[in-house]
C-alpha angles and dihedrals in degrees: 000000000000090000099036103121091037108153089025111135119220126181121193117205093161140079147199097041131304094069093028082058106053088043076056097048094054083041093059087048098055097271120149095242121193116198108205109197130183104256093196096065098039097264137285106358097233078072081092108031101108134152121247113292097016111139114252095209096068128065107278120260095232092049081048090055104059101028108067116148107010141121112234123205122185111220136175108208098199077066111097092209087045096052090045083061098046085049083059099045088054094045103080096011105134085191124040114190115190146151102176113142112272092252089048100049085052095046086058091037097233095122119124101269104037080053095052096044077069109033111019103189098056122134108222116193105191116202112204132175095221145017098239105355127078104203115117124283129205128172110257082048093058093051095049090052102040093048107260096112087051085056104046134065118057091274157004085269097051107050111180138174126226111263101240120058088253100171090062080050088056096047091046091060096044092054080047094057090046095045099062084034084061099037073054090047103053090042091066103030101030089222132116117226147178142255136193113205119178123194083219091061100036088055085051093056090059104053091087119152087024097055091050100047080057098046103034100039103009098245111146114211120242134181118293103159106230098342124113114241094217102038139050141230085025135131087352106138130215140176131240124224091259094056107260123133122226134175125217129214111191103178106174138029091256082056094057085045097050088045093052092048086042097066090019093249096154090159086064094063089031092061118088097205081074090033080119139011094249081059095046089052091048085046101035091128099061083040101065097044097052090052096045087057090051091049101037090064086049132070130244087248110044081047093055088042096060092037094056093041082052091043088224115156112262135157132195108229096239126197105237092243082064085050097058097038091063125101093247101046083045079062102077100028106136120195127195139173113229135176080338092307117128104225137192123188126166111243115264089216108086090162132084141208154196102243 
């Protein structure tokens, strides 16, 4: 799988993390990758974000993360030479990645129908912030504007973001999606195209449940920590008597049962107030109180043992340092030398196939 897309062209005019992603994912592939940076500002501005006491004299750790596999050139398009260069990258590209401001794009003439006039059967993924407005758009702004923010935290008063740009993410997923739809596409049809991706929409398209339980019954989400708004108990955490965090997912009534024989809780499945999950929502509180005094006098492992045994659904709350020192994070650990900085990403391909 590793060469699938061999022979495959992909050109990247885009930089911090959506487009970045989806040049990474056809790298990753096999695809030929080229990596266009502004010369003129010293690249692609994850270049220095960097977290406190990285060296600066090596390649950052978040530019490493998103931009496996690729060849990068540094132009500057006022350059007559550079923008010669960029005319011949486009040229045969089979894949154009960018996210240049429309007037920009046009100036330099790579937008996508100056591109096309030249190379017809050319497939432009076009990045944009918003879907009318042309301000710039970064990632904690879109999820304070498309809700997420509102949602997350413990309460009204500690707002917090999630701690990855997840809405690039998003929007990375979504180019990638339209990016195989349209290789599909002019395979059938023997025809480029164009597609139009926002970081607003694709935002939007993630809010999912939430977005439902507003439209469908007018309850507006608000910040529960890890809790699930529509389950219970979910995503409620508690702590062991040995100190170690865990998470529960009880998904079905036969879980809840499982969970009160498992710790032989016989009052839980006895009270009416958690005779259903609806109840248990309307009563989490007391919940989650009755079950904390029943898991701080127990260890972590005598918990894990009778909820494996029970086959109810648990999680340990792991430091991400745990995470990646376990066999199956160490799986898809890629490591790279660039610009003589030793890199390591996690592969953005978590599936796998048959062929």
């Amino acid at each position: 799988m590793r060469d699938f897309f061999n022979g495959l062209k992909v050109v990247e005019l885009a930089s911090v993390l959506a487009g970045p992603a989806v040049g990474s994912f056809f790298a990753e592939l096999g695809a030929s990758v080229t990596k266009v940076e502004n010369k003129r500002s010293g690249g692609d501005v994850t270049r220095g974000w960097r977290v406190q006491g990285e060296p600066t004299e090596e390649l950052s750790a978040y530019y490493s993360s998103v931009n496996y596999g690729k060849e990068s050139v540094m132009l500057d398009l006022t350059n007559e030479h550079d923008l010669s260069e960029m005319e011949t990258l486009v040229k045969d590209a089979d894949i154009v990645v960018s996210n240049y401001l429309p007037r920009v794009a046009e100036k330099f003439a790579v937008d996508y129908d100056s591109i096309k006039k030249e190379n017809p059967s050319v497939i432009y993924l076009d990045l944009v912030g918003y879907e009318k407005e042309s301000r710039p758009a970064y990632d904690v702004v879109l999820q304070a504007e498309t809700g997420w923010i509102s949602m997350t935290g413990t309460d009204a008063n500690n707002p917090a973001k999630l701690p990855v740009a997840l809405i690039d993410i998003l929007a990375g997923h979504q180019l990638k999606e339209a990016a195989l739809l349209a290789l599909l596409h002019r395979e059938k049809a023997g025809e480029g195209s164009y597609t139009r991706c926002s970081l607003e929409a694709s935002s939007l398209s993630a809010l999912a449940n939430q977005a439902s339980n507003y439209l469908m019954v007018d309850k507006v989400a608000k910040p529960i920590g890890t809790a699930h708004p529509n389950i219970a108990p979910y995503g409620d955490w508690f702590e062991t008597q040995d100190g170690t965090r865990f998470v529960l997912a009880v998904g079905s009534e036969n879980h809840f049962l499982e969970l009160a024989l498992a710790f032989e809780a016989k009052h839980l499945v006895e009270n009416s107030k958690y005779s259903s999950n609806r109840l248990r929502v309307e009563n989490r509180a007391a919940l989650i109180n009755d079950l904390a005094k029943i898991f701080k006098h127990l260890s972590f492992k005598e918990i894990e043992r009778k909820m494996r045994d029970r086959g109810i659904p648990f999680g340990e709350i792991k430091s991400l340092d745990k995470v990646l020192s376990e066999q199956t994070a160490r799986n898809f650990i890629l490591e790279e030398t660039q610009e003589g900085t030793k890199t390591k990403r996690l592969s953005a391909i978590a599936f796998k196939t048959s062929f």
